[in-house]
N, C-alpha and C positions, 0 to 999 in steps of 0.2 A: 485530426489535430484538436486538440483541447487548450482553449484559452483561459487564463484563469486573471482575471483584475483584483488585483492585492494592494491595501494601503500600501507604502511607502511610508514607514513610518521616521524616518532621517530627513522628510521632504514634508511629509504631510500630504503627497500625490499620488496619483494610483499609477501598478506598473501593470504591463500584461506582459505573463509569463506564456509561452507554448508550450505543450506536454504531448507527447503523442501520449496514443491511447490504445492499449492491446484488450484483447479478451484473453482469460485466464481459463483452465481445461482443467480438471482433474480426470487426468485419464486412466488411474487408477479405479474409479467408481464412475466416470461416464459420465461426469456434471458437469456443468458450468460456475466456474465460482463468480463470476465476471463479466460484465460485457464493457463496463467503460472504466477501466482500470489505467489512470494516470501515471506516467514512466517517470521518475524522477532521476535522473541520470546524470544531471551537472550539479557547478556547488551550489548555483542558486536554488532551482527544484526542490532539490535536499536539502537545504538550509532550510525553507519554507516550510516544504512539506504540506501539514494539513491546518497548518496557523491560519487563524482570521475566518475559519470555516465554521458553521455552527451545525452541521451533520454530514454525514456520508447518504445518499441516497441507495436503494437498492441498485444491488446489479455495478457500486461507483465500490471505486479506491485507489488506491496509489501505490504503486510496486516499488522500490526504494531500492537502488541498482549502484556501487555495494554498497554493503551495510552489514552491519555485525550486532546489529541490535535498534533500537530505537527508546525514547521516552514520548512523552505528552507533557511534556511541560509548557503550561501554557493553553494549553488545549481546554475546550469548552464541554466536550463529550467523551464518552467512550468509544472503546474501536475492539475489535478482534485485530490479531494480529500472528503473522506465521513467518516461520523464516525456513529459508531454502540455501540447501547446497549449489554451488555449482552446475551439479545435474538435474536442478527444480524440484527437488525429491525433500519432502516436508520435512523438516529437524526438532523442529519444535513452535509449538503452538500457545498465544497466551488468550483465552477468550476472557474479554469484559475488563481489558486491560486501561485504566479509570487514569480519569486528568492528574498530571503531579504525581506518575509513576515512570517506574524504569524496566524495560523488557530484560532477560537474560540478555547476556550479550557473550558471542563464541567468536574464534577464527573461522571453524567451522560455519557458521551461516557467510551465505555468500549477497546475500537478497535478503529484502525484507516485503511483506507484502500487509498492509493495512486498512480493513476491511470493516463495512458496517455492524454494529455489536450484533451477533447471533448469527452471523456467517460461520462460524467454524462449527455451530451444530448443525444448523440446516444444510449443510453441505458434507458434515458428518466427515469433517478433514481429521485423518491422520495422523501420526508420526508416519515415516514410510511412503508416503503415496506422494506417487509420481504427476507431476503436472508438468502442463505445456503453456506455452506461449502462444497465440492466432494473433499474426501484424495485422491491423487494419492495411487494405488492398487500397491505394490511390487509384481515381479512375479517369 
């Protein structure tokens, strides 16, 4: 589980959010795009998103569960960014998508996945290519 301490900017207080955290597969080419990749799944998550952050480290990002596109507004950095079908199956890709812009946005994408800049080369991600999900195992 991933905790993330975030101004509260209506208070002036910090709040702690929890995010589980999966690892991301492309199983298509037999990589890892991922290892601590944040679920944003409620409205809070997603309303936040990657506000108040000033990088993504390697191997970090936030899967955005749904979603039919995403912006940066607001945002301090750059991101790659890829969106997914229903069947995790790549739709479209924006790499070096910059603060105070807007990703395409489809019915079509079912997911969004938001990734350190220069993830979608070094991972050499596709249109087409099928990815998985690996839950973190509680022990």
């Amino acid at each position: 589980m991933l905790r993330e301490n975030l101004a509260d900017p209506t208070r002036g207080k910090r709040l702690t959010i929890q995010m589980e955290q999966v690892t991301v597969r492309n199983k298509t080419r037999a990589t890892v795009i991922g290892t601590k990749i944040a679920v944003a799944d409620t409205f809070l998550t997603r309303l936040i998103g990657l506000l108040g952050r000033r990088r993504l480290d390697a191997g970090a990002g936030l899967w955005i569960r749904p979603s039919s596109g995403v912006h940066t507004f607001g945002m301090l950095f750059s991101i790659d960014v890829i969106a997914l079908d229903r069947k995790l199956c790549v739709c479209a890709a924006w790499p070096v998508l910059r603060p105070w812009r807007i990703s395409g946005v489809s019915w079509r994408f079912h997911s969004v996945i938001e990734l350190p800049i220069g993830s979608i080369d070094r991972g050499n991600i596709q249109l087409g290519d099928q990815l998985e999900i690996l839950h973190e195992r509680l022990s």
